[in-house]
ZAVO-505847 format. One line per 10 residues: number of its first residue (from 1); their letters; for each residue x, y, z of N, C-alpha, C. Coordinates in Angstrom, 3 decimals. Each point is the difference from the previous one (the first is absolute). Layout:
BEGIN
NUM = a = X/Y/Z/X/Y/Z/X/Y/Z; ...
END
This chain:
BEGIN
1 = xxxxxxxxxx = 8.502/-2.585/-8.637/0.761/0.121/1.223/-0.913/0.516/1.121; 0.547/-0.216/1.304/-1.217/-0.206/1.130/1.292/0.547/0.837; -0.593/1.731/0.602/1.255/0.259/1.170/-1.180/0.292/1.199; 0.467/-0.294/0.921/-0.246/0.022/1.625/0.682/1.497/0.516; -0.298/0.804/0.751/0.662/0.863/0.811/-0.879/0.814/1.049; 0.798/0.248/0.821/-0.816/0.773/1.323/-0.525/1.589/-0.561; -0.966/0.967/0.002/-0.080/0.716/0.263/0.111/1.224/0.872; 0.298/1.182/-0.384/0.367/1.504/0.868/-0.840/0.498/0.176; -0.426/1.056/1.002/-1.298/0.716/0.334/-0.018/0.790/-0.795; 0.871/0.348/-0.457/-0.475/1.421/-1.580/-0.664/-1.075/-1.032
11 = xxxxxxxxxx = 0.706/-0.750/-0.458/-0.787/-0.572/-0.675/-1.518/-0.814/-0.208; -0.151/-0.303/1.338/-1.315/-0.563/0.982/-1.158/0.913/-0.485; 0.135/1.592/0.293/-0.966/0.856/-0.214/-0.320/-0.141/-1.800; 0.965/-0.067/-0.415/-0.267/-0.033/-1.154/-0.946/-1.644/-0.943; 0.344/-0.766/0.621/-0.641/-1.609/-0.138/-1.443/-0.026/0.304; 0.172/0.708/1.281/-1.341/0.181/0.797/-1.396/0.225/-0.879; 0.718/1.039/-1.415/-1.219/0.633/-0.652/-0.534/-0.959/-1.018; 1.082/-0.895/-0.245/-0.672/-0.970/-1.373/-0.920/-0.852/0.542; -0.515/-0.461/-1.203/-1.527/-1.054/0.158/0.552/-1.262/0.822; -1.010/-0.640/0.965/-0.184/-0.515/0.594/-0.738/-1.575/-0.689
21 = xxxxxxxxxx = 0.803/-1.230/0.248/-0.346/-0.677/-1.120/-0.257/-1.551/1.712; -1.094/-0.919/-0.193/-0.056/-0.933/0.714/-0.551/-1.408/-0.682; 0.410/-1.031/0.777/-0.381/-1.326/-0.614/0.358/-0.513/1.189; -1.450/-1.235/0.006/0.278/-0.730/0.992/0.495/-1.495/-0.981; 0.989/-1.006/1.220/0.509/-1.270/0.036/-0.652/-0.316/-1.701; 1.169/-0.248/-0.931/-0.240/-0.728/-1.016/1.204/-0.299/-0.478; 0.282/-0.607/-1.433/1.151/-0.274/-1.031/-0.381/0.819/-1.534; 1.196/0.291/-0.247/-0.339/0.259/-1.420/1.258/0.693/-0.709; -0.184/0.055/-1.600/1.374/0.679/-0.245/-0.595/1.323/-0.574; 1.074/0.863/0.020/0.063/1.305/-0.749/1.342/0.102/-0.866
31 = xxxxxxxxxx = -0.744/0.361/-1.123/1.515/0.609/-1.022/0.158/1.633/0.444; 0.660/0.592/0.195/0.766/1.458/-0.109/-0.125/0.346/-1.006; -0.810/1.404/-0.856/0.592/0.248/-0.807/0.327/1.481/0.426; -0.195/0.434/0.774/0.622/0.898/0.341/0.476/0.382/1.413; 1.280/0.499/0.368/0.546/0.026/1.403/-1.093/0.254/1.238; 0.065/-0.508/1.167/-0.922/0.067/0.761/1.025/0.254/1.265; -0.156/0.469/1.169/0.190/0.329/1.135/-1.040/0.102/1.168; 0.152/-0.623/0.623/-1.490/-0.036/1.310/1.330/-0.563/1.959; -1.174/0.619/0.499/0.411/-0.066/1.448/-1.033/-0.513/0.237; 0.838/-1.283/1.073/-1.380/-0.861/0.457/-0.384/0.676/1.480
41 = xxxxxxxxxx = -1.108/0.143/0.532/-0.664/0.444/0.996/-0.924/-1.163/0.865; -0.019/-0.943/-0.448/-0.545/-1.831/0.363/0.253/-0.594/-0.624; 0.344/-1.384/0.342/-0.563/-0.969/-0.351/1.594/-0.907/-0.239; -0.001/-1.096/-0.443/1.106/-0.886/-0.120/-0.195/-0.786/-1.650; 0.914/-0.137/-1.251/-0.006/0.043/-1.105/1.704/-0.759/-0.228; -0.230/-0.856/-0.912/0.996/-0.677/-0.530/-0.227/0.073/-1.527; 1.144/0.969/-0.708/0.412/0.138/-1.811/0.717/-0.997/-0.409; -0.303/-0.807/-0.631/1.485/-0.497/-0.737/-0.367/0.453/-1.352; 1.614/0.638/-0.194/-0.342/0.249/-1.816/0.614/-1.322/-0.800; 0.359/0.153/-1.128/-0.396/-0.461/-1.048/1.113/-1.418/0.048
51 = xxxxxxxxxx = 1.498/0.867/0.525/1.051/-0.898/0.168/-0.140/-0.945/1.067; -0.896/0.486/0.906/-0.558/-1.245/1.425/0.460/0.419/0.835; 0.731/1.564/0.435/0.219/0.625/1.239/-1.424/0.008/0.444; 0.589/-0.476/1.588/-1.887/0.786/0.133/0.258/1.329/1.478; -0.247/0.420/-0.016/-0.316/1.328/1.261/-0.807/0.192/0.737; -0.020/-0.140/1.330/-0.875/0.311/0.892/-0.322/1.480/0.641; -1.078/0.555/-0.310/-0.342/1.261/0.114/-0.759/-0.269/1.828; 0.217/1.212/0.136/-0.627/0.408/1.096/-0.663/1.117/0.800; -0.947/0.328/0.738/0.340/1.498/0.623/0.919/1.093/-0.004; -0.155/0.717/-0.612/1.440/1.011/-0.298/0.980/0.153/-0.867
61 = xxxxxxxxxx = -0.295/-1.302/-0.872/1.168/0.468/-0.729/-0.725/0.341/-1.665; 1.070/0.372/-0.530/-0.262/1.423/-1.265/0.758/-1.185/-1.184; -1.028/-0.113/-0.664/0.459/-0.609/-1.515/0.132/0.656/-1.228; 0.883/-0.422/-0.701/-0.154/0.527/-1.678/0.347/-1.397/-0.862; -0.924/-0.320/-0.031/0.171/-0.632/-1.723/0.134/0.443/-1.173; 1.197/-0.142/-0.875/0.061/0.561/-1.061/-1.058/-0.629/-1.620; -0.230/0.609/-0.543/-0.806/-0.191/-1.438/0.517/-1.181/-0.325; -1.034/-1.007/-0.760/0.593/-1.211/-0.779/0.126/-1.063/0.875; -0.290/0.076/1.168/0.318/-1.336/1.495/-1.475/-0.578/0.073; -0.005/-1.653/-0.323/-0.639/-0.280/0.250/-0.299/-0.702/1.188
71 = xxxxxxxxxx = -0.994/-0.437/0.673/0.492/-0.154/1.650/-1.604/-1.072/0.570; -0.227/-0.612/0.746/-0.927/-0.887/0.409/0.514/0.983/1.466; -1.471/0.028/0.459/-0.490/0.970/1.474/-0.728/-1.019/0.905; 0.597/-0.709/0.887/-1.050/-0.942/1.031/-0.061/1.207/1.222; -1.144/0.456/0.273/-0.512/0.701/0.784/-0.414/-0.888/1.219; 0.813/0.291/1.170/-0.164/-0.783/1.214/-1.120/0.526/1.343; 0.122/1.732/-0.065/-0.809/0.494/0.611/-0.591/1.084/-0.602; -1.167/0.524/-0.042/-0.417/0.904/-0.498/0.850/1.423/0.143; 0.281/0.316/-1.515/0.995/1.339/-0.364/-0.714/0.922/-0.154; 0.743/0.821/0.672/-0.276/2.042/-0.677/1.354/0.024/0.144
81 = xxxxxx = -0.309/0.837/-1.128/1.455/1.157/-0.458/-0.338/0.800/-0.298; 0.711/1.348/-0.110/0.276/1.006/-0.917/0.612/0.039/-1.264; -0.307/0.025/-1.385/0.507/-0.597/-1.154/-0.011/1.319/-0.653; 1.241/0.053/-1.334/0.069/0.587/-0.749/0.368/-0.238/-1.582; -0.596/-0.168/-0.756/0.432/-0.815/-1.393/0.929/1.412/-0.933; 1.602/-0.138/-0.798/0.202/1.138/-0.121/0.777/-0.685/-1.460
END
């Protein structure tokens, strides 16, 4: 499962501190095996997981993928995020 949501400034400070993860323009898949959460800070990114939703990420917004999702990543503009694997 793949949720989208806006972020709060309390929580911001706290995002702020995790690792910092980048890739420029490519394709590829990732399996989950464990929950991940990241805030994007650049770039433009299209997920589709496994069932063929696909999601368009963007500047600002705060993801969690849950464990077990497998997902194909076409990277449109070069990404940074803030990521957390938990």
């Amino acid at each position: 499962m793949l949720k989208i949501e806006s972020i709060i400034n309390k929580d911001l400070e706290k995002v702020t501190k995790w690792e910092i993860w980048e890739k420029e323009p490519t394709t590829y898949s990732h399996y989950y095996d464990k929950n991940e959460s990241f805030y994007f800070l650049q770039g433009v990114a299209e997920i589709t997981i496994k069932d063929g939703e696909t999601f368009k990420i963007v500047k600002g917004d705060f993801v969690t993928i849950d464990s077990g999702t497998e997902t194909t990543w076409v990277i449109k503009e070069k990404v940074r995020k803030h990521f957390l694997f938990f």
